[in-house]
C-alpha positions, 0 to 999 in steps of 0.5 A: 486451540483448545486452551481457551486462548485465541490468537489474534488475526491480522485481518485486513480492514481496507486495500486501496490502490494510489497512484502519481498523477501528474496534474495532481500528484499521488491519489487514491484511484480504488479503494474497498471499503469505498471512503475508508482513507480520508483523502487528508489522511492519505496526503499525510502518509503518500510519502511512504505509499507513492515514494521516490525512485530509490524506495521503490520494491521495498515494504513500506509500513506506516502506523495511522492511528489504530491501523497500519498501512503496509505496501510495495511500491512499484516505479516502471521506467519508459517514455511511454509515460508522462515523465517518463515514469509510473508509479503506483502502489497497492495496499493493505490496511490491518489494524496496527496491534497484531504484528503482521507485517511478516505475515503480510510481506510475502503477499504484498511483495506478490501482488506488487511484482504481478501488477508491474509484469501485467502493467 
């Protein structure tokens, strides 16, 4: 603190939350700051955001340009559901040159586990 260094935070530039539609497959539902994903960089990483079943409750981290798109995909079961499946994710945009991926794991993990049990 006192020796003139300063430590680099991790602060988050954006969250949003994406889901699978049926009709037209993973979107962003919410996100804040309003327009911070452009929809065309988004379908280019909701591979790692809306993933397949066996990638489901596992951090996903992915690097779009000077940002990281860290997240924990959720896929609840039930034929309450179109396809009898949800999936959805909530995440965080950092920037991608301070390392916090660790930093973030346990929150992020946090937030995925308490909207499946509210879901």
């Amino acid at each position: 603190m006192g020796d003139g260094h300063r430590m680099e935070s991790p602060m988050i530039q954006a969250i949003f939350y994406a889901e699978f539609d049926v009709h037209r497959g993973p979107v962003i539902v919410y996100q804040t700051p309003h327009n911070f994903m452009p929809e065309e960089v988004f379908k280019n990483i909701s591979e790692y955001v809306i993933t397949k079943k066996m990638n489901a409750y596992k951090l996903t981290s992915v690097r779009v340009g000077k940002h990281t798109v860290m997240g924990f995909p959720i896929c609840l079961e039930s034929t309450k559901y179109d396809r009898n499946v949800c999936l959805f994710n909530v995440c965080f945009v950092v920037d991608s040159r301070v390392e916090s991926e660790k930093l973030w794991d346990r929150v992020i993990r946090k937030i995925g586990y308490t909207l499946k049990v509210v879901e």
